[in-house]
C-alpha positions in Angstrom: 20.3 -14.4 -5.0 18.0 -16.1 -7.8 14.7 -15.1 -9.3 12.8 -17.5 -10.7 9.3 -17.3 -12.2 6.9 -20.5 -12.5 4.0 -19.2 -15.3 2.0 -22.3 -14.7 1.7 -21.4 -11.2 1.4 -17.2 -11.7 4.3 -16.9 -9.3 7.5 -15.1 -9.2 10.3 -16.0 -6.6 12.8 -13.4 -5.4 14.8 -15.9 -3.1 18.2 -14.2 -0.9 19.5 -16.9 0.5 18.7 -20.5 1.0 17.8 -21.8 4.0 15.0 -23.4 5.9 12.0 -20.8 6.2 10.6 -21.1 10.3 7.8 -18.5 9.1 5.7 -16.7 6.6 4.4 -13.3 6.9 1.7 -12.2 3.8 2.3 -8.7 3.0 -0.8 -8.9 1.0 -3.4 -11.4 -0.5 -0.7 -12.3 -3.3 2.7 -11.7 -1.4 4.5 -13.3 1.1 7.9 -12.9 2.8 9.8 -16.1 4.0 12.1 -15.6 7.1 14.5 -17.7 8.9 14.7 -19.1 12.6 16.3 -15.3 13.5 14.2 -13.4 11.4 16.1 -13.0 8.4 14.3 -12.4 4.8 15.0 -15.5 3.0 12.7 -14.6 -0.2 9.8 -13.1 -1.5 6.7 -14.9 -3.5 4.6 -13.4 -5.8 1.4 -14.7 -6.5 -0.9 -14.1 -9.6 2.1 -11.9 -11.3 1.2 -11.6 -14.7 -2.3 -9.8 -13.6 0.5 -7.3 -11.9 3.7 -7.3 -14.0 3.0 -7.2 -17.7 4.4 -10.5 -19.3 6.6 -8.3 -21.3 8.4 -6.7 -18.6 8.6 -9.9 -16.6 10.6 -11.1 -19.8 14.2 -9.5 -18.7 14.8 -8.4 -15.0 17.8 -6.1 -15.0 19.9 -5.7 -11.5 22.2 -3.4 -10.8 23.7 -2.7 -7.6 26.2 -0.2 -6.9 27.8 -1.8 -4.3 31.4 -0.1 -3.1 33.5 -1.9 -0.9 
């Protein structure tokens, strides 16, 4: 998984898993969610970010996952 944010742009990338998206769904005027040929999420794009996520807290993303196997 990578997240990568483009300030030029506005945009913040939440990106799975690579692959080739076969469609976009907009989950709102400034989000959309790429999916593969089957469906699959393959990332999420955030448009105009910094009017949402103050540039501060866009500064360090902390991810933890409790994840047992």
């Amino acid at each position: 998984m990578k997240v990568s944010i483009d300030l030029e742009a506005d945009a913040l990338l939440i990106q799975f898993r690579k692959g080739r998206s076969a469609k976009t769904i907009e989950l709102d005027k400034d989000t959309n969610l790429d999916l593969d040929a089957k469906g699959l999420p393959l990332a999420i794009e955030m448009l105009n970010v910094t009017q949402k996520i103050p540039i501060k807290e866009l500064r360090s993303i902390d991810v933890s996952l409790p994840i047992k196997r």
